[in-house]
C-alpha positions as CSV (number, residue, x, y, z in Angstrom):
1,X,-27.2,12.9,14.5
2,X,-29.9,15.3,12.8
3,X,-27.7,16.2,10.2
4,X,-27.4,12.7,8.2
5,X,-30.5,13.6,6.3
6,X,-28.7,16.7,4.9
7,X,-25.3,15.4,4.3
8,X,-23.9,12.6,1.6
9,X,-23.0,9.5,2.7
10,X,-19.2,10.4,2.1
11,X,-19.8,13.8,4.4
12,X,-21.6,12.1,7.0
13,X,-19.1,9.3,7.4
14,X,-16.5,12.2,7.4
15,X,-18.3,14.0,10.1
16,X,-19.3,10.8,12.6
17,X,-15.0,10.3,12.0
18,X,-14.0,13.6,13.9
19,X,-14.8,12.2,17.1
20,X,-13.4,8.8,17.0
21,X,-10.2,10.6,15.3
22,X,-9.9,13.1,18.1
23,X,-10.3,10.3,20.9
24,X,-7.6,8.4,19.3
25,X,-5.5,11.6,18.6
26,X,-5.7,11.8,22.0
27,X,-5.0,8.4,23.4
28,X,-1.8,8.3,21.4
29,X,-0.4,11.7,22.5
30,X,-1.4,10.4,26.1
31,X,0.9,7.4,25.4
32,X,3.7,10.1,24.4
33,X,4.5,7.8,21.4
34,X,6.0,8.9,18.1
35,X,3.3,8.2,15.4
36,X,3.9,8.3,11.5
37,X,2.3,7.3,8.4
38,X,3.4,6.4,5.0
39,X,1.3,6.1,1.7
40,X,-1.6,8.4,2.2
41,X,-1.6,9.0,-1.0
42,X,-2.1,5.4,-1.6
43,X,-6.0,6.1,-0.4
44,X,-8.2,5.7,-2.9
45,X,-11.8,7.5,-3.7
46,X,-15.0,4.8,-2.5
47,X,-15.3,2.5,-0.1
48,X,-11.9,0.0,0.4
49,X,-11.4,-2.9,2.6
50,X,-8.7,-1.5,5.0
51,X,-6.9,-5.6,6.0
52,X,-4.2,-5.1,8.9
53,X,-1.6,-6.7,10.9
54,X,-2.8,-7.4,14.2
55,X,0.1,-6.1,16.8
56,X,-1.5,-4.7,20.0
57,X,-4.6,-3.0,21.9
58,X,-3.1,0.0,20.5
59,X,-3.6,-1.1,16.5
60,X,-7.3,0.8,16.3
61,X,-6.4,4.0,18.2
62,X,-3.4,4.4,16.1
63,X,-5.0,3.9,12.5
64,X,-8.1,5.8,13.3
65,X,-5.5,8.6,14.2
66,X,-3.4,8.8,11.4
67,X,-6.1,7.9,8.2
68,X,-8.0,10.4,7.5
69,X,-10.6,7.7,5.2
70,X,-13.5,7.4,7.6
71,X,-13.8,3.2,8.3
72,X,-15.7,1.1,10.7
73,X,-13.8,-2.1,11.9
74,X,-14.7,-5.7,13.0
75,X,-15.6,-5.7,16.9
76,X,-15.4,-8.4,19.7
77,X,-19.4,-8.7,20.6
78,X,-18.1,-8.1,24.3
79,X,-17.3,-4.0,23.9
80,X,-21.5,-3.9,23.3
81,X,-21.2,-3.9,27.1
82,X,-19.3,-0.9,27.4
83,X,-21.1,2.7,28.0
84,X,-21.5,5.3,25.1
85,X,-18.9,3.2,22.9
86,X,-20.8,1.1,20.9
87,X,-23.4,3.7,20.0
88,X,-20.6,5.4,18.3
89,X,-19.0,2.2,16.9
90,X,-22.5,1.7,15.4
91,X,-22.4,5.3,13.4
92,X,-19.1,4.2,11.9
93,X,-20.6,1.2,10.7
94,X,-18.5,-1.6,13.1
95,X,-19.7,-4.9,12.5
96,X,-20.0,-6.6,16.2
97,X,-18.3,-10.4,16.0
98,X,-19.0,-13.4,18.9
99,X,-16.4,-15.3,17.8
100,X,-18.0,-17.8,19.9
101,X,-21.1,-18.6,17.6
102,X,-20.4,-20.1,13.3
103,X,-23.8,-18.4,12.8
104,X,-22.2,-15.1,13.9
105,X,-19.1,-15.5,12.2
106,X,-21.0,-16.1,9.1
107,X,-23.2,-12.5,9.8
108,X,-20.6,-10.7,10.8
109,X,-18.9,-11.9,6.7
110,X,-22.4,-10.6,5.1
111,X,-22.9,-7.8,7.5
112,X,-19.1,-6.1,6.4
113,X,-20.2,-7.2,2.7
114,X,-23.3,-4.9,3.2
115,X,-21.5,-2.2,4.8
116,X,-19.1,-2.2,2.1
117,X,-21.6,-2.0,-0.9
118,X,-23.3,0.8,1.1
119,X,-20.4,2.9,0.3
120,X,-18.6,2.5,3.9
121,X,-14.8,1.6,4.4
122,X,-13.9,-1.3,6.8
123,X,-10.7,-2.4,8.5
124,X,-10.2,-6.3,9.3
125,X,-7.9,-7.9,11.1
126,X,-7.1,-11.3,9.3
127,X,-4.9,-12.8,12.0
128,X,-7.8,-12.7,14.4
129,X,-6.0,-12.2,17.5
130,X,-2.9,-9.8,18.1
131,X,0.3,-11.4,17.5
132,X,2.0,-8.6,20.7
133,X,4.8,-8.1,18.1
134,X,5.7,-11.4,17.9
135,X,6.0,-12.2,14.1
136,X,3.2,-11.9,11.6
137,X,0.5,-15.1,12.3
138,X,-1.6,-17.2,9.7
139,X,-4.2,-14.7,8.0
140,X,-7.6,-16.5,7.6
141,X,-9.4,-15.7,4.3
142,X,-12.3,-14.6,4.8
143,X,-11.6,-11.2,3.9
144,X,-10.9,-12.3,0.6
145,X,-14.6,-13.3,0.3
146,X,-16.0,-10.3,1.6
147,X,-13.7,-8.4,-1.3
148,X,-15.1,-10.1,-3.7
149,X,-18.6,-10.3,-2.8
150,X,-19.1,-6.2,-2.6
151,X,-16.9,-5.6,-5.0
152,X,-14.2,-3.7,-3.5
153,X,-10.2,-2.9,-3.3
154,X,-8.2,-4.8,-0.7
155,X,-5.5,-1.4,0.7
156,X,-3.1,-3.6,2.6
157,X,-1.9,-2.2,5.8
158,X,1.7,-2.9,7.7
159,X,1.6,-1.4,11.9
160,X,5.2,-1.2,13.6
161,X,5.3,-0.7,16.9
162,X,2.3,-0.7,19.0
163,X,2.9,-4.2,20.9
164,X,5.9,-1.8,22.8
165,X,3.5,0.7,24.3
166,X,1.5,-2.1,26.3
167,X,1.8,-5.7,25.1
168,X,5.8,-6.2,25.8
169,X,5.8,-4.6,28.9
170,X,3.7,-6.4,31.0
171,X,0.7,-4.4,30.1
172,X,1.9,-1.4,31.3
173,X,1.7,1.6,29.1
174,X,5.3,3.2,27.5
175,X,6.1,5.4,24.7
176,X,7.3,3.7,21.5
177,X,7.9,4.4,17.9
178,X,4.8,3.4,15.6
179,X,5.0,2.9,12.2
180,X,2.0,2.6,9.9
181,X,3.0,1.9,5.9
182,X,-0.5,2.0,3.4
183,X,0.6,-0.3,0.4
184,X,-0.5,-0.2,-2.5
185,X,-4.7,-1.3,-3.2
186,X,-5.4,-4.7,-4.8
187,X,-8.8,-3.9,-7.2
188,X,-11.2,-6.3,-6.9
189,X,-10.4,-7.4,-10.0
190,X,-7.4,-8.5,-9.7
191,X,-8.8,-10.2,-6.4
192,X,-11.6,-12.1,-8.5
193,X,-8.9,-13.7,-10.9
194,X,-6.3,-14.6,-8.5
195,X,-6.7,-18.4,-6.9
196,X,-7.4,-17.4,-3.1
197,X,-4.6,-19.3,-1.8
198,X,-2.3,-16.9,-4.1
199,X,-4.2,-14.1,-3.4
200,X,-3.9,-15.0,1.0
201,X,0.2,-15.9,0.4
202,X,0.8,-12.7,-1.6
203,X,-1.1,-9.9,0.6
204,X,0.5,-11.5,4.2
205,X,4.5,-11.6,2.5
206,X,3.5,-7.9,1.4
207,X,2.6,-6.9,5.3
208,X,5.7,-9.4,6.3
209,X,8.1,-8.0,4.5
210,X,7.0,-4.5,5.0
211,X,7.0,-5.1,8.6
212,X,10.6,-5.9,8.1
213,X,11.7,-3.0,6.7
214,X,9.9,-0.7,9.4
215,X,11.5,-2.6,11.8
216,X,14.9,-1.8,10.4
217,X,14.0,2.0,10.3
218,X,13.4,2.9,13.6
């Protein structure tokens, strides 16, 4: 990585992207699902908490396919075990999560705050666990306080699809049509004079009813 003390941040972030991008790329054609994306042009300039439904095993290869913003995500502490991965995972600024451990929980908040007032995007998954397509779970708010603390845009996220390659087959991989929809950014402040309660009920009916409507255009 002997370039990063030549590029920006933004063109460094860019470049450490290709990779993942192209190993995703890949993944999904291997899948031989349809994959499409609405609301690009929804991205905005800076860094931007990217805040997800949570459908399937497919969810990360799928959005690191199809937006072209470079973003690090939140990480079980388990894939730290895997060869090669994590060393990249680390260059696009992941925050590693043992959901076992308060004290981690509470790092992993002021580690993605950090990230995020370095100038990195981030993509969280407020329902914690993947809901395999059945119905859009409870969102916990933390991500709300990580908004607020660096500062940044919330760009709400709606995935269609995924939990039919894998998760609603028994595991086993098939082609499906995935949807991804980008909605439109909360700013920060808008998130810092909401009450958090409002602010939680009004960005998971946003990703539920858009959910809904993907799911009546396939």
């Amino acid at each position: 990585m002997k370039q990063k003390q030549y590029l920006s941040l933004e063109e460094y972030d860019q470049l450490i992207h290709t990779e993942p991008q192209k190993w995703a790329t890949g993944i999904m054609k291997r899948t031989k699902s349809k994959v499409s994306i609405q609301g690009l042009e929804k991205l905005p300039q800076g860094p931007v908490l990217f805040v997800s439904n949570h459908e399937g095993n497919f969810d990360i290869p799928t959005l690191l396919s199809t937006i072209p913003k470079p973003f690090g995500f939140i990480s079980k502490k388990e894939v730290k075990k895997f060869p090669i991965i994590p060393m990249y995972m680390q260059e696009m600024n992941c925050v590693f999560l043992d959901r076992t451990d308060r004290r981690s929980a509470l790092k992993s908040i002021t580690d993605t705050v950090e990230k995020l007032k370095e100038g990195h995007s981030i993509l969280i998954f407020p329902e914690g666990t993947r809901s395999k397509g059945d119905g859009l779970g409870e969102f916990k708010a933390g991500f709300l306080r990580i908004a607020k603390d660096a500062n940044v845009s919330i760009l709400p996220i709606a995935i269609h699809g995924t939990a039919d390659i894998m998760e609603k087959n028994n595991n086993k991989v098939m082609p499906a049509t995935v949807q991804v929809q980008l909605l439109d950014p909360i700013s920060s402040d808008t998130i810092k004079e909401m009450n958090p309660k409002e602010a939680l009920a009004m960005i998971h009916s946003r990703i539920a009813e858009t959910i809904v409507t993907l799911s009546k255009q396939k």
